[in-house]
C-alpha positions as CSV (number, residue, x, y, z in Angstrom):
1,X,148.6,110.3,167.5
2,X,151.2,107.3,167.2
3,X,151.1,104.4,164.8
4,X,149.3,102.2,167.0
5,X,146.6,104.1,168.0
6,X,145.8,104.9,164.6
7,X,146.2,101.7,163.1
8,X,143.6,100.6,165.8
9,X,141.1,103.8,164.8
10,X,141.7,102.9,161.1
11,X,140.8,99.1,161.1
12,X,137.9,99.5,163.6
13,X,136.0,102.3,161.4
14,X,137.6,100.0,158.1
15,X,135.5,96.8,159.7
16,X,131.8,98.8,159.1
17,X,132.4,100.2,155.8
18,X,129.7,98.3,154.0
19,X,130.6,96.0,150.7
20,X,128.4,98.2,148.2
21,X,131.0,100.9,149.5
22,X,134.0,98.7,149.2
23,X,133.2,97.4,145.7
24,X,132.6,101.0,144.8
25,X,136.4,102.1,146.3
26,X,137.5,99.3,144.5
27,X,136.4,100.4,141.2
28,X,137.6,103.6,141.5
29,X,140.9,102.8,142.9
30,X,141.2,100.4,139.4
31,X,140.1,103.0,137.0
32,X,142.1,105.8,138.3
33,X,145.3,102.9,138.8
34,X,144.9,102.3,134.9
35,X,145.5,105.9,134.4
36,X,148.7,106.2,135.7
37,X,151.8,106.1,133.5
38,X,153.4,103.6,135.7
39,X,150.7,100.6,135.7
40,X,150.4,101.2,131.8
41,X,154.4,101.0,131.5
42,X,155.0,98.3,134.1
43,X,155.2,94.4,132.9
44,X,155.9,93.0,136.2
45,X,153.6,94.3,138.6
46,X,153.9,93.4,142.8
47,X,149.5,93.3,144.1
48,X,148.4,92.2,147.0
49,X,145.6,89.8,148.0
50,X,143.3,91.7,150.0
51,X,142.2,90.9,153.3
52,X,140.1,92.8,156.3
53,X,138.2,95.2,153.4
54,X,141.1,96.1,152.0
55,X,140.6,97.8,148.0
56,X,140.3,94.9,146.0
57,X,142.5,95.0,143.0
58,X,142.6,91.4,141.7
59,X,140.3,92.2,138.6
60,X,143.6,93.8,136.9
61,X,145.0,90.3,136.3
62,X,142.4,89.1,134.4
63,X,142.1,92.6,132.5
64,X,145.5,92.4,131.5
65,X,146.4,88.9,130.8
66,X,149.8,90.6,128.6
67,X,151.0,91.6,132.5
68,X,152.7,89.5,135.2
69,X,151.1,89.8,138.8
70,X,153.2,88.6,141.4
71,X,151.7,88.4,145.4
72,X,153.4,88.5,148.2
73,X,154.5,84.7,150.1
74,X,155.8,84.9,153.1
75,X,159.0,82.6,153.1
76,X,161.2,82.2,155.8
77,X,160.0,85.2,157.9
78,X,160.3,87.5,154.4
79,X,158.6,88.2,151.5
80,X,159.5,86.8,148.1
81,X,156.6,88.2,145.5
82,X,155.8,84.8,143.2
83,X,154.0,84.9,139.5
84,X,150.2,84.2,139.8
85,X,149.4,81.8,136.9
86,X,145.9,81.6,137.9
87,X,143.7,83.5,140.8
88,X,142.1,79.8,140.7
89,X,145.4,78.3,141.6
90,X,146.5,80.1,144.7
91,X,146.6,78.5,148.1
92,X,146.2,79.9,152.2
93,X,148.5,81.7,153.6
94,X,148.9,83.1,157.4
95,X,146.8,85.9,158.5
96,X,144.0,84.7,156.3
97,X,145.5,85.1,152.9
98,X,146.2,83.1,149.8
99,X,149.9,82.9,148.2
100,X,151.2,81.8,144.8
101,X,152.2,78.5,144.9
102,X,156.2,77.8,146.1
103,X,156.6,76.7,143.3
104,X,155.4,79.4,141.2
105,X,158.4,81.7,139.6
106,X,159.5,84.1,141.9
107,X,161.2,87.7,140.7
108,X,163.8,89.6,142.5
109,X,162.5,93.4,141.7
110,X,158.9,94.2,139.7
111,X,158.7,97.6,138.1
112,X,155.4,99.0,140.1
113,X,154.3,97.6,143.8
114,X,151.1,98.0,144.6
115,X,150.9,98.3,148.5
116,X,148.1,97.7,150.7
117,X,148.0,100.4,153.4
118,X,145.8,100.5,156.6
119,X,146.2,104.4,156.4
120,X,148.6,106.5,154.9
121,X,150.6,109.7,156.2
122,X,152.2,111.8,153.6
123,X,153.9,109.3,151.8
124,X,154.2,107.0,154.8
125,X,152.5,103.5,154.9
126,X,151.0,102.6,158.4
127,X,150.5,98.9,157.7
128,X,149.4,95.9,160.2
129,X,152.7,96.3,162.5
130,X,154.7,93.6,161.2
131,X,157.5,95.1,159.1
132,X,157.3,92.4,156.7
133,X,156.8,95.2,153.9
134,X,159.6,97.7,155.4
135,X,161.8,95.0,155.1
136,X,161.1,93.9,151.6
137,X,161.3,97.0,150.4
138,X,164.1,98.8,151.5
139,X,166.4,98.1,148.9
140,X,163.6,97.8,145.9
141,X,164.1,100.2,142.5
142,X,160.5,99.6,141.5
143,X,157.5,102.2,141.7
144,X,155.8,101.9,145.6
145,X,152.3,103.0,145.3
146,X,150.4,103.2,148.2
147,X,146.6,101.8,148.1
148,X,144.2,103.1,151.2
149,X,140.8,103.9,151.1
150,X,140.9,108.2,150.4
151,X,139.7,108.6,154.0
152,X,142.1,107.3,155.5
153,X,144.8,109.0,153.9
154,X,146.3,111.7,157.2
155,X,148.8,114.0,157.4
156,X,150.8,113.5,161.0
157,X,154.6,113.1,161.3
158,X,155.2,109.4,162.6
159,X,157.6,108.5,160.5
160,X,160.2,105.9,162.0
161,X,163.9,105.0,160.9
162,X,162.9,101.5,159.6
163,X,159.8,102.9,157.9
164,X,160.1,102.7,153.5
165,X,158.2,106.1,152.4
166,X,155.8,105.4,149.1
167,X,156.9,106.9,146.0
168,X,153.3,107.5,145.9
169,X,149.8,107.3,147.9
170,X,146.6,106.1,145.3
């Protein structure tokens, strides 16, 4: 199987997973992230805002207002990861999601990432096909953790130059 054709596989069976199933992925994704040594060391934390049923994650921010949470903006062709002040305060984005502000502080390097993944191999991210995150990331010291749904998570060699591997898959 090649990226593509599971990326397509992934999102189709990802579209009919039902929001009572979702919600409960999301809660379990959250409890066991809050677990992990990294998220309860990390200050500066890289989350996503989710989009086509991804795991929803945004409840950390208000759970741990002592954290920064930065999301993604896509500037320029790149990403540049900006401080959400408020979930109330973000604004659209392409591909249907919201960004900080431009305005909002921006930070070069957080301690943890937390990535969305269509569907993981190993420690490999199969994302939407863009890059953007391959490109981001490449040169990044902080922690990459993967976030998929647990049935999505495969084990096939399709690992490309360009492609960042996760430090670790949630």
């Amino acid at each position: 199987m090649d990226k593509q054709t599971l990326r397509f596989t992934v999102l189709n069976k990802r579209k009919n997973i039902p929001v009572e199933e979702q919600n409960m992925v999301s809660e379990w994704a959250m409890n066991k992230l809050q677990k992990r040594a990294e998220f309860q060391a990390a200050q500066h934390i890289g989350i996503y805002y989710p989009i086509q049923q991804e795991i929803n994650l945004l409840a950390l921010i208000e759970l741990y207002p002592n954290k920064h949470f930065y999301l993604p903006n896509i500037e320029y062709g790149k990403i540049k990861y900006r401080l959400i002040e408020r979930l109330n305060s973000l604004v659209d984005a392409p591909f249907n999601l919201k960004e900080a502000p431009h305005d909002s502080p921006s930070i070069d390097d957080c301690e943890l990432y937390l990535i969305p993944c269509v569907a993981t191999s190993k420690h490999l991210r199969i994302g939407y096909g863009k890059g953007y995150f391959d490109l981001f990331l490449k040169d990044k010291k902080g922690y990459k953790l993967g976030i998929t749904y647990p049935a999505f998570k495969y084990d096939y060699d399709l690992q490309e130059p360009h492609d960042v591997l996760m430090d670790d898959i949630l």
